[in-house]
N, CA, C and O of each residue as an XYZ file, in Angstrom:
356
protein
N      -6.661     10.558      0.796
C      -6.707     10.533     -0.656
C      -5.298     10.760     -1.214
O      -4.686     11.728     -0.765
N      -4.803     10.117     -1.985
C      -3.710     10.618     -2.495
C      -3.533     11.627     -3.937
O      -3.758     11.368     -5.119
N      -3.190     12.481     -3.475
C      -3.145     13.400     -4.956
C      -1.776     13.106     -6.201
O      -0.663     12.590     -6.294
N      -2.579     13.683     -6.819
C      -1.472     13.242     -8.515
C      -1.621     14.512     -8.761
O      -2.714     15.075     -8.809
N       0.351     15.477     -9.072
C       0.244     16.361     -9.653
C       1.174     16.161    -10.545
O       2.023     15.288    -10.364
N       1.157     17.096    -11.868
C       1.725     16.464    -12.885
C       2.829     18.335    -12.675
O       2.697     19.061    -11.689
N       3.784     18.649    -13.880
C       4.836     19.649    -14.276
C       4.078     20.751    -14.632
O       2.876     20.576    -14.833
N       4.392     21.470    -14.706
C       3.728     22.601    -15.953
C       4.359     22.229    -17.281
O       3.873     22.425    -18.395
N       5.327     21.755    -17.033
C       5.866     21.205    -18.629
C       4.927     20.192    -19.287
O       4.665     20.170    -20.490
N       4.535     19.504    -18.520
C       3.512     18.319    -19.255
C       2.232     19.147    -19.067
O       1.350     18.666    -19.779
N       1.866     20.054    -18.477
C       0.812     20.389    -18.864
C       0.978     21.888    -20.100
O       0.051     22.685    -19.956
N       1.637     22.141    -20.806
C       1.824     22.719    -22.161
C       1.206     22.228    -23.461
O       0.602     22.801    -24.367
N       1.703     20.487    -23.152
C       1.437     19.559    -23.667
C      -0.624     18.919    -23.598
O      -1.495     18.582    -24.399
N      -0.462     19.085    -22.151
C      -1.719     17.913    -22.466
C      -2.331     18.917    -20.758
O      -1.707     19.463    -19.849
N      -3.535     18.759    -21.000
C      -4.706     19.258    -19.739
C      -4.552     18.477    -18.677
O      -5.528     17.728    -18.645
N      -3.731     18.229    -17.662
C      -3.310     17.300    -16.362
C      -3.392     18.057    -15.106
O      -2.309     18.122    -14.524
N      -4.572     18.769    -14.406
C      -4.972     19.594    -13.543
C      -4.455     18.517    -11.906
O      -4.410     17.362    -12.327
N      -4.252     18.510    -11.042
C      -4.147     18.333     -9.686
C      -5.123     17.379     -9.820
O      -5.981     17.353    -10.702
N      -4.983     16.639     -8.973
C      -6.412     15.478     -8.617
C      -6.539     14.801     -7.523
O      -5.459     14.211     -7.502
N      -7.129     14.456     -6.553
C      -7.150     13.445     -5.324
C      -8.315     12.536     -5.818
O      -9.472     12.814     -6.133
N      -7.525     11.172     -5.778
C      -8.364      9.747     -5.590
C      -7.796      8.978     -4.787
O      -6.626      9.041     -4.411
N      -8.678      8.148     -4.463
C      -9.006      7.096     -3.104
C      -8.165      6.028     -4.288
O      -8.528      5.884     -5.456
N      -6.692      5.195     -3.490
C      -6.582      4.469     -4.066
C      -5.374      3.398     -3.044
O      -5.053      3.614     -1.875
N      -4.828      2.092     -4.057
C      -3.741      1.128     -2.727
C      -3.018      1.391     -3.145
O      -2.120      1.706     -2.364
N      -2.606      1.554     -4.926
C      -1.929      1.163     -5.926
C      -1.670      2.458     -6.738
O      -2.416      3.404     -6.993
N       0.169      2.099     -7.203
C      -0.077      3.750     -8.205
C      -1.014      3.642     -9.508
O      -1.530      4.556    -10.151
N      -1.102      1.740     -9.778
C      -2.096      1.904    -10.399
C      -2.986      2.266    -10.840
O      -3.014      2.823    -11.937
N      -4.207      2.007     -9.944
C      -4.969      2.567     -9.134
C      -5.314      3.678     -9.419
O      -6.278      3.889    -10.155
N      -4.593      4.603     -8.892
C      -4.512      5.613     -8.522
C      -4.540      6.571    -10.132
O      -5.226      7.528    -10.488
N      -3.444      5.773    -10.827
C      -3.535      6.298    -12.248
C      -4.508      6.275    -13.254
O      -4.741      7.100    -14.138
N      -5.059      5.169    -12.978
C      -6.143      4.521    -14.086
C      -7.713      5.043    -13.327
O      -8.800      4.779    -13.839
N      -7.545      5.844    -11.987
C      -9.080      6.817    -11.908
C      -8.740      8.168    -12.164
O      -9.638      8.999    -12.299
N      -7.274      8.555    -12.265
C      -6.826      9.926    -12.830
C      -7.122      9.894    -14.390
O      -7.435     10.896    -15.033
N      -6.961      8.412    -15.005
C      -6.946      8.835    -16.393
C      -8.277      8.760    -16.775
O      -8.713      9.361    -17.758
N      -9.115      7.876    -15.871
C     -11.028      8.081    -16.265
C     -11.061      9.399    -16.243
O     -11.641      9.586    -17.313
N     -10.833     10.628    -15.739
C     -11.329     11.622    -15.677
C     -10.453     12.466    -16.644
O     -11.101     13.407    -17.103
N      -9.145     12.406    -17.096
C      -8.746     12.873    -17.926
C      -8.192     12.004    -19.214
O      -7.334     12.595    -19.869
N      -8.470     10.998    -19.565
C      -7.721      9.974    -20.819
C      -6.756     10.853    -21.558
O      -5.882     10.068    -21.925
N      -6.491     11.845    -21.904
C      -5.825     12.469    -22.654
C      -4.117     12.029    -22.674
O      -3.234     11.784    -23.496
N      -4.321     12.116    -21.143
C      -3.168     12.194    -20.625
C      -2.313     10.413    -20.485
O      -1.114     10.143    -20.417
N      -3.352      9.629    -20.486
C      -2.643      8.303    -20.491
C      -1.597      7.944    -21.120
O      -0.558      7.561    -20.581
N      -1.894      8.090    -22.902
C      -1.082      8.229    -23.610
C       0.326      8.857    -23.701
O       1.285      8.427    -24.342
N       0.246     10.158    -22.793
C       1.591     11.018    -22.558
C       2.006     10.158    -21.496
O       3.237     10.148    -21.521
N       1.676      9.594    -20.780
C       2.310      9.135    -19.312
C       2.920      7.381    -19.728
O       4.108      7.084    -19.851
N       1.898      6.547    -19.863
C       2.201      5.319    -20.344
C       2.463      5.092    -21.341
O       2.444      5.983    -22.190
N       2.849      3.679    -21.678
C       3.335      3.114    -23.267
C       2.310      2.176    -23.548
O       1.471      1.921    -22.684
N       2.280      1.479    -24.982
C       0.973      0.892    -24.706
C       0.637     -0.333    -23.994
O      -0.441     -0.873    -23.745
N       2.037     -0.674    -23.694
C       1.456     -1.908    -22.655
C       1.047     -1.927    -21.270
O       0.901     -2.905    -20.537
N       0.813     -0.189    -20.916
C       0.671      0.413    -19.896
C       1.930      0.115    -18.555
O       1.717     -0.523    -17.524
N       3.384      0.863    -19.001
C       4.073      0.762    -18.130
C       4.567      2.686    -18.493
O       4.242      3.282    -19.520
N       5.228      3.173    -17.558
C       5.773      4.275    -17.927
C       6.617      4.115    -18.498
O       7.538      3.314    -18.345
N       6.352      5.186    -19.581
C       6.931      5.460    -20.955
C       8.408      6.048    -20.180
O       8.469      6.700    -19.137
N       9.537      5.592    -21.046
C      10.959      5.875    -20.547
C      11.624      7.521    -20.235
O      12.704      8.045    -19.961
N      10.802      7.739    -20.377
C      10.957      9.445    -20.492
C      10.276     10.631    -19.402
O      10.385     11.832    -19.153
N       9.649      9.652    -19.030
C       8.680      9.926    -17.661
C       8.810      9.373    -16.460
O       8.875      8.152    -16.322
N       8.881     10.546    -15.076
C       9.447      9.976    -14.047
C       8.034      9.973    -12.905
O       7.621     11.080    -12.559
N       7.460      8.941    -12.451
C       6.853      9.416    -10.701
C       7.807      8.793     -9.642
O       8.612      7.876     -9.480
N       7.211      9.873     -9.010
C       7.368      9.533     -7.825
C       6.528      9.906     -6.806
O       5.802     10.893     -6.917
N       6.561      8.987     -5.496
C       5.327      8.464     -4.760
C       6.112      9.384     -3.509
O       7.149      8.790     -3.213
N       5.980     10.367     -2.867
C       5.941     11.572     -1.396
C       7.704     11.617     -2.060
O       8.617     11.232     -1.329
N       7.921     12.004     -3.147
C       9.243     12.850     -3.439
C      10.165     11.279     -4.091
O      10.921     11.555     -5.023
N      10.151     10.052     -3.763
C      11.151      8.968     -4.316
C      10.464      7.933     -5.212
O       9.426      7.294     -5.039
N      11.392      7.956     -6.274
C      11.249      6.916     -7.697
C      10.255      5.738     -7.569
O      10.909      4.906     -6.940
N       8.908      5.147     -7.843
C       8.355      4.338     -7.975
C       9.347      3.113     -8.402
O      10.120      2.980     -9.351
N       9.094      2.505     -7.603
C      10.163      1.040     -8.284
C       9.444     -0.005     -9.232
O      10.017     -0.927     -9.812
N       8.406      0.222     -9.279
C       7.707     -0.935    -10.441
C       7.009     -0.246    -11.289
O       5.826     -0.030    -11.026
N       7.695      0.340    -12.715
C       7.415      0.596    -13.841
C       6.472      0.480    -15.035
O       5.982      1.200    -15.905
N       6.467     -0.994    -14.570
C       5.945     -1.982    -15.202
C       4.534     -2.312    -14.641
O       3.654     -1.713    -15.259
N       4.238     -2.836    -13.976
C       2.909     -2.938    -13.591
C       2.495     -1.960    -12.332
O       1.390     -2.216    -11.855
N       3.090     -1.077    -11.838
C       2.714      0.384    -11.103
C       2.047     -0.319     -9.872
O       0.867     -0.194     -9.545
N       3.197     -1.239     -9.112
C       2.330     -1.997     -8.688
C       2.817     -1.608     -6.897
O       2.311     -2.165     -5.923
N       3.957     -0.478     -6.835
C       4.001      0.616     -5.572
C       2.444      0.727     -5.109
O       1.446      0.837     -5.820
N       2.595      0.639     -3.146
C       1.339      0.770     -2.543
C       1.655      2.828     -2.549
O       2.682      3.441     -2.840
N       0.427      3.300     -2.147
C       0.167      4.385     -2.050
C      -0.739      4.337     -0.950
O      -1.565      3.456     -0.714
N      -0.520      5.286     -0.358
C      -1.453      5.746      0.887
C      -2.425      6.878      0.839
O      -2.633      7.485     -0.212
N      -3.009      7.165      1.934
C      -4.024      8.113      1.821
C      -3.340      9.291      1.583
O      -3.522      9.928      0.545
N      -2.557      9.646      2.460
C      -1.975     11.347      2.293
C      -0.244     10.905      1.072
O       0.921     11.278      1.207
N      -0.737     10.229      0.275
C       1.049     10.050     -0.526
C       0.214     10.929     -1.688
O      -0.990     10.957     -1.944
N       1.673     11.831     -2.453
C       1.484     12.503     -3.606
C       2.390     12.057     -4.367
O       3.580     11.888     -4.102
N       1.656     11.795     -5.636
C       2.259     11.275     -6.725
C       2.927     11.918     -7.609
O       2.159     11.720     -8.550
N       3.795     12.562     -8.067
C       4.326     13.544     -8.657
C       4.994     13.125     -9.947
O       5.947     12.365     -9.779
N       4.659     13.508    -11.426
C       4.986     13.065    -12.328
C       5.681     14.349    -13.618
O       5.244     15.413    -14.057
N       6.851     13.597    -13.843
C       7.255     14.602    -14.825
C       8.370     14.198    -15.727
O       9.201     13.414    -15.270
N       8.486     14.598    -16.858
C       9.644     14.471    -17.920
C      10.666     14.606    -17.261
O      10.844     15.372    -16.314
N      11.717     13.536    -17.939
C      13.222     13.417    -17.322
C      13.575     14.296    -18.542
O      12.998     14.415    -19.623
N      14.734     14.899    -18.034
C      15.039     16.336    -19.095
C      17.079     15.254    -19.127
O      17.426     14.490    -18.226
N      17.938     15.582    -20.367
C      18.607     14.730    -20.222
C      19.242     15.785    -21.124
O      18.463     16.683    -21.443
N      20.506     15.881    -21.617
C      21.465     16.720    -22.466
C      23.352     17.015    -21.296
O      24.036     16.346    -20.521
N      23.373     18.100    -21.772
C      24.517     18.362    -21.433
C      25.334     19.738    -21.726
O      26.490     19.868    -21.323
């Protein structure tokens, strides 16, 4: 199963608890995380459903390369890890 954990920073924001689903795709993978929580879609994607520019996953610790249609395979034991890019100086 691959699990999706989100920051404590995004969860201040929005209810994004730990989750394991059966999935190929970070797609996938996202869109049965967000059946069970929708809240959170909105914070994560934009509306054409790509990640919103401000938001980073990554698939066992490195950058998802397709943004756009989330179209990175995922495996059974991969963790998806998602969180605000923090940016200043």
């Amino acid at each position: 199963m691959t699990t999706i954990r989100f920051t404590s920073t995004i969860q201040r924001h929005v209810s994004a608890p730990d989750l394991e689903v059966d999935a190929n795709t970070v797609d996938e993978a996202l869109d049965r995380y967000f059946d069970r929580y929708p809240d959170v879609r909105s914070y994560v994607l934009d509306n054409q459903g790509a990640v919103r520019h401000h938001m980073l996953v990554l698939a066992d610790g490195i950058s998802i390369t397709d943004r756009l249609r989330l179209s990175d395979s995922v495996g059974s034991d991969t963790e998806l890890f998602i969180f605000q890019a923090l940016s200043g100086g």
